[in-house]
C-alpha positions as CSV (number, residue, x, y, z in Angstrom):
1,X,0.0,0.0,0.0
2,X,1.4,3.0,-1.2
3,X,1.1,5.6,2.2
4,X,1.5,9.7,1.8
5,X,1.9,11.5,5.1
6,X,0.3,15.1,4.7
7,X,1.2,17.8,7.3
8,X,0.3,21.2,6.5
9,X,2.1,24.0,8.4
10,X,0.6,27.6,8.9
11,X,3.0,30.3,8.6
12,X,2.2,34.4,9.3
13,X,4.1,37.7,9.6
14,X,6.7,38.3,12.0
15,X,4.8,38.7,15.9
16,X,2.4,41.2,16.5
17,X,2.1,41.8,12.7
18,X,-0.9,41.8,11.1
19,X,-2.6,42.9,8.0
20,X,-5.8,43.5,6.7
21,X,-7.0,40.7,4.1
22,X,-4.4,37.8,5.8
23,X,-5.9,34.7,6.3
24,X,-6.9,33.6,9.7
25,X,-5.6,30.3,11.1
26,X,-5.8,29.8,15.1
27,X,-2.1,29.5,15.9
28,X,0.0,29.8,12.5
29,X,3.9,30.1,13.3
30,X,5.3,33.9,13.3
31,X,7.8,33.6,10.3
32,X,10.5,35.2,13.4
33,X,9.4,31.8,15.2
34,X,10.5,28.4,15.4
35,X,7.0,26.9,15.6
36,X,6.2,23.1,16.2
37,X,7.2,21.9,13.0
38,X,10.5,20.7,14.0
39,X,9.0,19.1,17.4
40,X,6.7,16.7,15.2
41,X,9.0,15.6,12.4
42,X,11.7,14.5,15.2
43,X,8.6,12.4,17.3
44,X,8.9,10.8,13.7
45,X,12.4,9.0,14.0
46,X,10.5,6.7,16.5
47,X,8.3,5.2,13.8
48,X,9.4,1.8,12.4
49,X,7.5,2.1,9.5
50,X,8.9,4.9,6.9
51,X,8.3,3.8,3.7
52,X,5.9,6.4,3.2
53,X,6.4,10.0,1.6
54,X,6.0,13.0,3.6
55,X,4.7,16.4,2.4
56,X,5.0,19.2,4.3
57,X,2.1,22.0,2.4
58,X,3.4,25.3,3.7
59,X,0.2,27.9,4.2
60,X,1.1,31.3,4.6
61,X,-1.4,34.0,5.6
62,X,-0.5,35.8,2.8
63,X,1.7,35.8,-0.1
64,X,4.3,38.3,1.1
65,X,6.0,35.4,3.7
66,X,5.9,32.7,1.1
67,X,9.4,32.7,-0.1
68,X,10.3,32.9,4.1
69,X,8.4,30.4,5.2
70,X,9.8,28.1,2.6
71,X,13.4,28.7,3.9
72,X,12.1,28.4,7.0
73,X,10.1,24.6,6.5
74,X,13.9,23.8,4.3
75,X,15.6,24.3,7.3
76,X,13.9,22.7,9.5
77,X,14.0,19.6,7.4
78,X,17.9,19.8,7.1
79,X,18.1,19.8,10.3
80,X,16.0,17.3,11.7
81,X,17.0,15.2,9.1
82,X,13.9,12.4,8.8
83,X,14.8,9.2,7.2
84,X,12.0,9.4,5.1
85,X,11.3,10.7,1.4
86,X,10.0,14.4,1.8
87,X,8.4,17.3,0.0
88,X,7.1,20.5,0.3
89,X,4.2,21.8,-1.4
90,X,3.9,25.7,-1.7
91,X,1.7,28.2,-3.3
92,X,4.1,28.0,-6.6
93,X,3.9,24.7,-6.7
94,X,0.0,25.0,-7.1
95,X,-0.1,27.6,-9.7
96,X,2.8,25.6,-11.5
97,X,-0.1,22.7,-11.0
98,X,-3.3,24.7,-12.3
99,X,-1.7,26.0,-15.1
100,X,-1.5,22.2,-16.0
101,X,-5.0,21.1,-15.5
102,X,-6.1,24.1,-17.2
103,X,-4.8,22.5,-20.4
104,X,-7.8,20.2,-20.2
105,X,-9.9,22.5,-18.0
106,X,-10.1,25.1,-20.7
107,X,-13.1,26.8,-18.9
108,X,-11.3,26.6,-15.6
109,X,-14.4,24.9,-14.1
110,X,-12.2,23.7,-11.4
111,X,-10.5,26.6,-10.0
112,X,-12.5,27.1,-7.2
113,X,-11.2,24.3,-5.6
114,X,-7.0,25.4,-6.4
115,X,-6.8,27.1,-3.3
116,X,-4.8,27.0,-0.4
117,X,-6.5,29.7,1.9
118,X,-8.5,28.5,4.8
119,X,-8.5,24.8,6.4
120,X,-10.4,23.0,4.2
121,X,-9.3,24.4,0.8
122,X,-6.0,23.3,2.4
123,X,-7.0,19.8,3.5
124,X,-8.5,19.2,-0.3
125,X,-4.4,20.0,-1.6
126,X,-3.5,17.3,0.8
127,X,-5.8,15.1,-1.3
128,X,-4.7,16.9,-4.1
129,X,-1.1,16.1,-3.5
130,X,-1.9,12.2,-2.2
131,X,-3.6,11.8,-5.5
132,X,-0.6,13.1,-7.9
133,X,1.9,10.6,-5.9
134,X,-0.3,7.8,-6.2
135,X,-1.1,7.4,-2.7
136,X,-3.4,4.5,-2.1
137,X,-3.7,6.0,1.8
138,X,-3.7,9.9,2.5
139,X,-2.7,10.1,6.2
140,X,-3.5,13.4,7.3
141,X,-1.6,15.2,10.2
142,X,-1.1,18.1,11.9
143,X,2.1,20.4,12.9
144,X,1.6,20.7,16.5
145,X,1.2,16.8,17.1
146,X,3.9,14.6,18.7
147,X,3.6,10.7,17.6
148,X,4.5,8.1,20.8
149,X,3.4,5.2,19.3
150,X,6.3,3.5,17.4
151,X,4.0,1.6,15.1
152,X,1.4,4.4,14.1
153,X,2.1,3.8,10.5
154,X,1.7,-0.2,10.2
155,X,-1.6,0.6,12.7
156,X,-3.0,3.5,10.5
157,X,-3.6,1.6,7.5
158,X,-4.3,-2.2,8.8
159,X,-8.0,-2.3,8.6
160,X,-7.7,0.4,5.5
161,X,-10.0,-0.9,2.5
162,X,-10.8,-4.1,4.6
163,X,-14.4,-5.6,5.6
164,X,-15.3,-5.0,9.3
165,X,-19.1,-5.7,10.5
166,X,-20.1,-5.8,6.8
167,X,-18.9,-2.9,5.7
168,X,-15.5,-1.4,4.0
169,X,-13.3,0.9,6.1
170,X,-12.9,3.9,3.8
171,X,-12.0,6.3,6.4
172,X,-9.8,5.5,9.7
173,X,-9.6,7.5,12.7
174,X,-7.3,8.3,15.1
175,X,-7.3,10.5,18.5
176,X,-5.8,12.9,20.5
177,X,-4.3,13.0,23.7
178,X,-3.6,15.8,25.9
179,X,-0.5,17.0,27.7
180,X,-1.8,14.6,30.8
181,X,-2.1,11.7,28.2
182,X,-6.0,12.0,28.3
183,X,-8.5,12.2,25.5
184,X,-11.0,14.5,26.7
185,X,-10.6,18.4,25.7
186,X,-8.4,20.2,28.3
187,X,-10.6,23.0,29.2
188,X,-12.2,24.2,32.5
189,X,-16.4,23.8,32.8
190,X,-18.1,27.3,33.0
191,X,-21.1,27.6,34.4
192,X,-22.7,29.7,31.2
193,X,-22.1,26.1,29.4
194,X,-25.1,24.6,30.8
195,X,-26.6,25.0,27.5
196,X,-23.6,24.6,25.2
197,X,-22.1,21.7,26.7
198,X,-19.9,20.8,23.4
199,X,-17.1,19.6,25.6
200,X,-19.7,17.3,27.5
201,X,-21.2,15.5,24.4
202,X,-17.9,15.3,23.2
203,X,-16.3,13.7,26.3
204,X,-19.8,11.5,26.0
205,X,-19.2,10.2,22.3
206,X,-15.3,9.8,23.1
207,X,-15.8,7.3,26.0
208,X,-18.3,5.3,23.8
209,X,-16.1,5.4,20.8
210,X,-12.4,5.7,22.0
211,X,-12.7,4.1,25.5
212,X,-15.1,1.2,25.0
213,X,-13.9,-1.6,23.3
214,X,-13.9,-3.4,20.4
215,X,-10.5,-1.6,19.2
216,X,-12.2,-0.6,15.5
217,X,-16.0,0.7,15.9
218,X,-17.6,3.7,13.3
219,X,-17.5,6.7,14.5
220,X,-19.3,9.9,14.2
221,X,-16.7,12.3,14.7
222,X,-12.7,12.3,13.6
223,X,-9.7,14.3,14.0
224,X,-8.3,16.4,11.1
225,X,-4.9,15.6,12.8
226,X,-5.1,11.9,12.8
227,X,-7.3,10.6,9.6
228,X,-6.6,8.6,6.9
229,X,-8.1,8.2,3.8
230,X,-8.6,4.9,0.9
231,X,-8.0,6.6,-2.4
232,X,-11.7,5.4,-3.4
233,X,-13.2,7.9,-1.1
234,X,-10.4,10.6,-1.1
235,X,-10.8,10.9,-5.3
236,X,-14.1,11.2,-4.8
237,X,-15.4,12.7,-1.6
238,X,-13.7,16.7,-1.1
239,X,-13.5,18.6,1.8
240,X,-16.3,21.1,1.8
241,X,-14.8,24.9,1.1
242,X,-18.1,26.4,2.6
243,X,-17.2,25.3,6.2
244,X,-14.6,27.5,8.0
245,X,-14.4,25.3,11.0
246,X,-14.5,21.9,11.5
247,X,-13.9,20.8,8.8
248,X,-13.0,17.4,9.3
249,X,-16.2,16.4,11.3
250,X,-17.7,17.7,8.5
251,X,-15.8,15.6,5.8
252,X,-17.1,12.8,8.3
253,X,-20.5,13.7,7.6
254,X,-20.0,14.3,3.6
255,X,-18.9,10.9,3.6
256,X,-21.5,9.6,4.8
257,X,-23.8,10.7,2.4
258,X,-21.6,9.1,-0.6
259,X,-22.2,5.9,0.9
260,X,-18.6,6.0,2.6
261,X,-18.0,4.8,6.4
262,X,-15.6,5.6,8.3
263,X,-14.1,3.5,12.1
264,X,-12.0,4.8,14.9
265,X,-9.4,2.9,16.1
266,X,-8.9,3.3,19.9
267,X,-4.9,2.3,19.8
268,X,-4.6,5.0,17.3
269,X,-3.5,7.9,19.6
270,X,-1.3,11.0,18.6
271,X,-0.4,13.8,21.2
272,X,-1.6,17.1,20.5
273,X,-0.1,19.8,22.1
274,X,-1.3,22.8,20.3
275,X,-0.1,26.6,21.2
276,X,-3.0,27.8,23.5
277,X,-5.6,29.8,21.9
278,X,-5.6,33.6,22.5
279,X,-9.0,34.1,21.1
280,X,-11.6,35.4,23.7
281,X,-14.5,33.2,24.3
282,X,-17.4,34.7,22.5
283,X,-15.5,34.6,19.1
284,X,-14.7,31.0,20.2
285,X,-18.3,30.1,20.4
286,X,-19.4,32.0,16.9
287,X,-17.1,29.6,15.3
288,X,-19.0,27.0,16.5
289,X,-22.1,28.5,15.3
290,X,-21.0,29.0,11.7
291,X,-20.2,25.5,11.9
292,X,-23.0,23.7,13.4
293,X,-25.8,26.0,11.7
294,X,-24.3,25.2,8.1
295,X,-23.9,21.6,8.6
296,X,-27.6,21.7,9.9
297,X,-28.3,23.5,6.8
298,X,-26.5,21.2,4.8
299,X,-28.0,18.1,6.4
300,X,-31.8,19.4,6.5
301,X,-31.9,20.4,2.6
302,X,-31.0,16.9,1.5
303,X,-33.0,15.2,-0.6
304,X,-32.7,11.7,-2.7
305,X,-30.2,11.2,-5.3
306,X,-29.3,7.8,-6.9
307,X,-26.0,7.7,-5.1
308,X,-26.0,9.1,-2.0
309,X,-27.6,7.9,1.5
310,X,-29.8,10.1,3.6
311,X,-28.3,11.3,6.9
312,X,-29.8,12.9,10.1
313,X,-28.5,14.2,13.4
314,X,-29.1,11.4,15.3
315,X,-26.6,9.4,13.0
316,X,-23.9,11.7,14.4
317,X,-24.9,11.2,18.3
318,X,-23.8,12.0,20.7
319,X,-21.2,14.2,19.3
320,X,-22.1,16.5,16.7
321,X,-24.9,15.3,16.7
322,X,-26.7,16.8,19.9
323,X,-25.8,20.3,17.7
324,X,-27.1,19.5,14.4
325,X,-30.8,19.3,16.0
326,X,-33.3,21.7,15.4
327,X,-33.2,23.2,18.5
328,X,-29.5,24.8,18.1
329,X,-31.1,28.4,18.0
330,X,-32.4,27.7,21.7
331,X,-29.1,26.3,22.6
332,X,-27.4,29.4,21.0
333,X,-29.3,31.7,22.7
334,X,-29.8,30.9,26.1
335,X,-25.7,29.8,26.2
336,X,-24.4,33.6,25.1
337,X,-27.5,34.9,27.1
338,X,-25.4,33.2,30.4
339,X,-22.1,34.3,28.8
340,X,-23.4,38.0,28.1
341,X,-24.4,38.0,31.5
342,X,-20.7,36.8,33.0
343,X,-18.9,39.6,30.8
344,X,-21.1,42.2,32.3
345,X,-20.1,40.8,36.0
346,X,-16.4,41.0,35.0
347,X,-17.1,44.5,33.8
348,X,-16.0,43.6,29.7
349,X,-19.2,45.5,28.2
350,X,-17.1,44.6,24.7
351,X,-17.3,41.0,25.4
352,X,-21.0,41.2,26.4
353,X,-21.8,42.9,23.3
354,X,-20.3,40.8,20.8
355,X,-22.2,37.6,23.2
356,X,-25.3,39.1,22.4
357,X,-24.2,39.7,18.6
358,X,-23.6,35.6,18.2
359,X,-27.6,35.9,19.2
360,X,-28.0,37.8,15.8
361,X,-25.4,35.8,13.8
362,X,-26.9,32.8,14.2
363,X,-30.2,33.9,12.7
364,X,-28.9,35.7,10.1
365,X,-24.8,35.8,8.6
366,X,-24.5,32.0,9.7
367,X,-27.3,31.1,7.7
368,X,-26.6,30.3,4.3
369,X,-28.0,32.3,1.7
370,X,-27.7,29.4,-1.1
371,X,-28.7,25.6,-0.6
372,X,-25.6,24.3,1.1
373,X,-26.8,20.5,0.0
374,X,-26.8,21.3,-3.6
375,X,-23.9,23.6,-3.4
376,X,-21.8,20.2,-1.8
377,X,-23.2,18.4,-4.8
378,X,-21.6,20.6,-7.3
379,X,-18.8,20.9,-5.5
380,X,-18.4,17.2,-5.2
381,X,-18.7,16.5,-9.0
382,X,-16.1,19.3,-9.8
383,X,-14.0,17.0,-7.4
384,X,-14.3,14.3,-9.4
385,X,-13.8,16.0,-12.6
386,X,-10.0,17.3,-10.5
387,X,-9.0,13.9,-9.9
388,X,-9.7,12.5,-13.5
389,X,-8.1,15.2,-15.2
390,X,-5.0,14.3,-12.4
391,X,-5.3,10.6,-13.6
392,X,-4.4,11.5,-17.5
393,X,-1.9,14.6,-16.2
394,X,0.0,12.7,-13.3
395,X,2.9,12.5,-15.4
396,X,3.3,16.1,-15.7
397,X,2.3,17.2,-12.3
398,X,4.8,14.5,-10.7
399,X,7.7,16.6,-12.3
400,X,6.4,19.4,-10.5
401,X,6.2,17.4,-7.1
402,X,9.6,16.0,-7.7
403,X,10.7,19.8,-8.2
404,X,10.3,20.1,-4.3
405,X,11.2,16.6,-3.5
406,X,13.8,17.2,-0.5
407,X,15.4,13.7,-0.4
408,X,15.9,14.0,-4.1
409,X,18.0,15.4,-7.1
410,X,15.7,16.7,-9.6
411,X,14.7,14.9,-12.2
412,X,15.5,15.4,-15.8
413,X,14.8,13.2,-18.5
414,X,15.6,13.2,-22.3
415,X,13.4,11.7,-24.5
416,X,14.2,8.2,-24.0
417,X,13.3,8.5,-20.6
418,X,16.9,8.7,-18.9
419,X,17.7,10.9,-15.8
420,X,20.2,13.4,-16.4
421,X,22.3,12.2,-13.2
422,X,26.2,13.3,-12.7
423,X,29.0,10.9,-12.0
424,X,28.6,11.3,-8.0
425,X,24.8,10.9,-8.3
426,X,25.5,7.8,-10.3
427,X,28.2,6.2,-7.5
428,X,26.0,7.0,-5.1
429,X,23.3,4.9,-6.6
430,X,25.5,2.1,-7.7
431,X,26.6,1.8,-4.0
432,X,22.7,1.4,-2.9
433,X,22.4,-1.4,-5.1
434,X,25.5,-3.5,-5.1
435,X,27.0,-5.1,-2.1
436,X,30.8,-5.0,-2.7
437,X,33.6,-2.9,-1.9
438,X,35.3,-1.1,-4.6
439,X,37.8,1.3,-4.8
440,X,37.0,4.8,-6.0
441,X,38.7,4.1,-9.2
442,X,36.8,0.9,-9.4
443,X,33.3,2.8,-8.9
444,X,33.7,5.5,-11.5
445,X,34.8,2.7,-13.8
446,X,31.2,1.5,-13.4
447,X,29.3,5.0,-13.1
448,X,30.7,5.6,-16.7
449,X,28.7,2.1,-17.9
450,X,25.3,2.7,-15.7
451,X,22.4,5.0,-16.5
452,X,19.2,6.3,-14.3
453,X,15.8,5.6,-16.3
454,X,12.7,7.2,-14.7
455,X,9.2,6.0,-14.8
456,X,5.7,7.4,-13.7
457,X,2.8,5.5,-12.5
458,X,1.2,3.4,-14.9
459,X,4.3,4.4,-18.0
460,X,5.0,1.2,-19.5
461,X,8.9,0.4,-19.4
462,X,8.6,-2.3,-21.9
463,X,6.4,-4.5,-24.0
464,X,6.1,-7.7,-25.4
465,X,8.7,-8.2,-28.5
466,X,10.6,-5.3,-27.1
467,X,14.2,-5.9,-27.7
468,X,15.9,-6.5,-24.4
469,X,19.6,-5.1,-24.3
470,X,19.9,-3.4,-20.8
471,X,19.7,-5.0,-17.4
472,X,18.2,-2.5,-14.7
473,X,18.6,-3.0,-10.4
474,X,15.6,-0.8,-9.3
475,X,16.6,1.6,-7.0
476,X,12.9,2.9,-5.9
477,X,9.2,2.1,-6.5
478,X,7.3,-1.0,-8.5
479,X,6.7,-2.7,-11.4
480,X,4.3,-5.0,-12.7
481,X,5.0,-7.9,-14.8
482,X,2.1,-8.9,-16.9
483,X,0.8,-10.4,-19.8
484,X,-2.3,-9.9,-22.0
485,X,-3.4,-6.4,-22.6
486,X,-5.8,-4.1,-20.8
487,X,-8.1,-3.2,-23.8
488,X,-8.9,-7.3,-24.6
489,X,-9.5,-7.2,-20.8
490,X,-7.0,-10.1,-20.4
491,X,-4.2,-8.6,-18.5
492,X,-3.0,-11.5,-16.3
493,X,-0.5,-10.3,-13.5
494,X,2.4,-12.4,-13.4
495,X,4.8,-10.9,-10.7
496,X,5.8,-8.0,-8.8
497,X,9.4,-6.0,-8.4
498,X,10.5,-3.6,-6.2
499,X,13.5,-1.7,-4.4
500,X,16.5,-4.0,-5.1
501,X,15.0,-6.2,-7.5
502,X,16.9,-7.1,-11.3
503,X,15.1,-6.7,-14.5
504,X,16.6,-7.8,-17.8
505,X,18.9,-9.8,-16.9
506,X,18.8,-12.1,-19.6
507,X,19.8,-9.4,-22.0
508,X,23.2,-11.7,-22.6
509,X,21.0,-13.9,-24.6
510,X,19.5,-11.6,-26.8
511,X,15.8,-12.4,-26.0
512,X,12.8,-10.2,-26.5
513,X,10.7,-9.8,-23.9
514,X,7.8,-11.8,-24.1
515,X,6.0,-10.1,-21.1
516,X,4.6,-6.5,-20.4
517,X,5.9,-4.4,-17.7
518,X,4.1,-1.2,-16.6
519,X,5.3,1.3,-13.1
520,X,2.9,0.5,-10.8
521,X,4.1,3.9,-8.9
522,X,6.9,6.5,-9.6
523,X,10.3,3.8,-10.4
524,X,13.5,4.7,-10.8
525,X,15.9,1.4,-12.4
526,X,20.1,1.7,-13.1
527,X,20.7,0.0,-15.5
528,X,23.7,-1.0,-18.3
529,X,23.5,-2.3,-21.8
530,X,24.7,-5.6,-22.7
531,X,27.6,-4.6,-24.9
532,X,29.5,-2.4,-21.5
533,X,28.7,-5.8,-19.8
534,X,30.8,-7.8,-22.4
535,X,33.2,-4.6,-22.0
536,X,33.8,-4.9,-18.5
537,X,34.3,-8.5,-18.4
538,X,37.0,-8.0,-21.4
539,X,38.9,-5.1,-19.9
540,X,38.9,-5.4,-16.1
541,X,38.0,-9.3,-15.5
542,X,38.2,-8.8,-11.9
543,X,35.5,-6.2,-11.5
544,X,33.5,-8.3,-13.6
545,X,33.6,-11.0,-11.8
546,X,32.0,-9.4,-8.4
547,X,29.4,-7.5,-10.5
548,X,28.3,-10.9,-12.1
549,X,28.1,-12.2,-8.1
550,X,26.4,-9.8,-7.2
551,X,23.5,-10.2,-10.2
552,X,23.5,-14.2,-9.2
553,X,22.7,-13.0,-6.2
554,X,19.6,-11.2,-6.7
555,X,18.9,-13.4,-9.9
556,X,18.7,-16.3,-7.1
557,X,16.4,-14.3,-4.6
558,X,14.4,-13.0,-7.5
559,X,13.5,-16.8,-8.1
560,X,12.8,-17.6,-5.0
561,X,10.6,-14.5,-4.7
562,X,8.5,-15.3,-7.6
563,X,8.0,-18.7,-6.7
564,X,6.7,-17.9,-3.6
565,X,4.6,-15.0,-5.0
566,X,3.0,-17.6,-7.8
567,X,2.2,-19.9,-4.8
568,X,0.5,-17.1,-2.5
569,X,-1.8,-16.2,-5.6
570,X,-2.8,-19.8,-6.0
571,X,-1.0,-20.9,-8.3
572,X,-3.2,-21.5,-11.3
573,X,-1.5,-22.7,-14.6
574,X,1.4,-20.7,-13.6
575,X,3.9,-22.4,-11.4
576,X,7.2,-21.1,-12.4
577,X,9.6,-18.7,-12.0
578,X,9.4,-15.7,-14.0
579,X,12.7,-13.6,-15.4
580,X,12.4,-10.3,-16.7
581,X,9.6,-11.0,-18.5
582,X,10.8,-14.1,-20.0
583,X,9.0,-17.0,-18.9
584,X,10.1,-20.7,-18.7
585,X,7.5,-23.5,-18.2
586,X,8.3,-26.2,-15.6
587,X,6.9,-29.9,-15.5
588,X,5.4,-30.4,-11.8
């Protein structure tokens, strides 16, 4: 399972400044700051599990700290230095990105949704981003989050597109903890939330769900900072860019309606140590409103469609649900009455005012003046139209991943598909995927014979009757040996490669292939043509002689390999070993 870990990191003007028409995050990093960044990529080194890429989206608050946020994310990385294959994504990188999909989107239908300003917009370029690398699980994180749990990854995605109580697991949650290694909210009770007792229903639905066994159960809330996402519901279920706040409740409950459930795993616990809020309470609470009166609206205007499953409020109990009922005015009202009432005792006529103005909101700027139900639908379709128009352009909006690829050199290719690499890029290669000791001399001998070729998901590296004059070690990603074709509908998978497997090998003979091979994800092979072989065997027999040991070697385990890959898919007609896409049929 190909995994994508998506962190988005918020950064603003230096302290204290601020600027009409910035966008408003609750805690986004002063750009004169060290932020938390750095604390959640080192609680990474504990995970056993990185063979996943990370991407780190950087969000400014406006434009004009782009370029220093960047640096700023660069460094960090450097420094922590994160065994794992990284990327940032920036506001660039997205423009570089639209101007792409507008090729096919003449109209520009789906511009609404290239945005990265506000928290759902940004949560969509996660998907956005999972969808170009090919993820086949988005796991979605925060910046302010510390993992303790060495096998979050392999945890994450076990149940992931499995069966569970009849029914798929699309969407996985996970949970927070607090700083006391609890999973309730750390906040104090107030009296004036006798009637907005959001922190009660949700310490109600997290003891039901997160402290009650069985260990996977559906849920009806999640956590933005610890979800992840099957690529069947992430290509086809967006984040809604109405909501402001809560989005990933919300994303929950659009889900649902496309048929899509999503489970909570109570093992699956992150600590979230977010930078206190400095917000005063009644602009807390009209954030809440905005939220809960639009997903009202949203739920109450549905109506039947031939593909989507009628929701209510009681689906979603205890938590949202209890705020999603129709009496959420009452609830409004009475709750900033009490808290109107507690400014005036403090003497904070300000904050008593704007209580009584979340009275007003409620019935009139929260409300939204367009059907929000319909306005998800079309939103939801322009989703899908995104992620097809992705499908036929990954190739050319991978480049422009791999342009911010950290652990990387970029990529160039020529026409025939071979990376641009210089002589130490080469060695360094070489010594990844050959085990033997060579002098330098020795290892710039071979760097001259070797070449890089590059591969995108789905490119096909080779097909049947193809001459075969190069053997390849692949130094990252997957292939797929097959044979058949797609459009006959008879495409028979054969076998598998990956990192450190050989390809070609019987290039000596001069075969053709007389299989198919297509990238199952983004491969990179080294490879050297059959006449530098002969070459090096003629001119320096000794080096020869430990580069052929070496290919026995993973000849051998490729053998073996495919042997026991035939038996673990049944078997069939096919029992035998298969070479680099040469077959060889074996009597039982």
């Amino acid at each position: 399972m190909r995994k994508v870990v998506l962190i988005p990191t918020y950064w603003s003007r230096a302290k204290k400044e601020w600027k009409e028409g910035d966008a408003v995050y609750d805690h986004p990093t002063p750009i004169d700051e060290d932020g938390t960044l750095a604390r959640t990529l080192e609680s990474m080194k504990i995970l056993t599990e990185k063979d996943f890429k990370l991407v780190l989206l950087i969000c400014p608050t406006t434009p004009e700290v782009a370029d220093a946020a960047q640096r700023r994310v660069v460094k960090i990385v450097d420094d922590v230095k994160l065994q794992a294959e990284t990327y940032i994504f920036t506001i660039y990188d997205l423009e570089s990105i639209a101007e792409i999909i507008y090729q096919t989107d003449t109209e520009r239908k789906v511009e609404p949704l290239l945005n990265m300003a506000g928290y759902a917009n940004v949560r969509n370029m996660c998907l956005l981003c999972a969808d170009i690398l090919s993820a086949d699980a988005a796991i979605l994180i925060d910046d302010d989050e510390i993992f303790e749990k060495a096998d979050w990854v392999e945890s994450c995605v076990e149940f992931l597109g499995k069966r569970i109580y009849g029914d798929v697991v699309y969407g996985m949650a996970g949970y927070y903890t607090n700083k006391y290694d609890q999973y309730y909210d750390d906040v104090k009770m107030e009296h004036w939330m006798t009637y907005w007792d959001r922190f009660g229903f949700k310490a109600k639905a997290f003891d039901e769900i997160i402290g009650s066994p069985p260990r996977v159960k559906r849920t009806p809330f999640a956590f933005g900072g610890a979800m992840i996402l099957h690529r069947d519901l992430f290509q086809s279920v967006p984040f809604d860019p109405e909501i402001t706040r809560g989005e990933d409740i919300d994303y929950l409950i659009n889900s649902r309606m496309y048929g899509f459930s999503f489970f909570l795993d109570n093992t699956l616990a992150i600590k979230h140590l977010p930078v206190p809020k400095k917000h005063p309470q009644w602009k807390r609470i009209r954030e809440d409103i905005y939220r809960f009166v639009y997903e009202r609206a949203k739920i109450a205007s549905q109506y039947k469609t031939g593909n989507m499953v009628m929701v209510a409020p009681e689906d979603f109990d205890p938590y949202p649900g209890e705020f999603l009922r129709d009496d959420l005015n009452e609830k409004i009202f009475r709750s900033n009455m009490m808290l109107a009432t507690d400014y005036m005792m403090k003497g904070d006529s300000e904050g008593a005012l704007e209580s009584l103005n979340n009275i007003m909101i409620a019935q009139r700027d929260a409300q939204p003046e367009f059907d929000a139900f319909k306005r998800y639908l079309a939103t939801q379709k322009l989703w899908e139209s995104l992620c097809s128009i992705v499908a036929q352009k990954r190739y050319d909006l991978r480049v422009i991943m791999e342009d911010h690829n950290l652990t990387n050199h970029p990529i160039l290719r020529n026409e025939q598909s071979v990376r641009q690499m210089g002589k130490e890029e080469i060695i360094e290669a070489l010594q990844k995927a050959f085990d033997f000791e060579l002098s330098k001399g020795g290892w710039e001998t071979l760097a001259k014979m070797f070449r890089v070729k590059t591969f995108y998901e789905d490119e096909m590296l080779f097909r049947c009757g193809d001459f075969n004059e190069t053997m390849y070690i692949i130094l990252k990603g997957e292939i797929l040996l097959f044979s058949g074709t797609r459009d006959t509908g008879g495409e028979i998978e054969i076998a598998r490669l990956q990192k450190g497997g050989i390809l070609g090998e019987s290039c000596m003979s001069n075969q053709a292939f007389t299989l198919n091979c297509r990238a199952l994800q983004f491969t990179e092979l080294i490879g050297i043509d059959r006449r530098d072989i002969t070459k090096l065997v003629e001119q320096n027999p000794e080096l020869g002689v430990k580069f052929f040991q070496q290919v026995l070697v993973k000849v051998v385990g490729k053998i073996r390999k495919n042997n026991l890959y035939n038996v673990k898919m049944g078997g069939g007609a096919v029992q035998a070993p298969f070479i680099d896409g040469n077959a060889r049929d074996e009597e039982e």
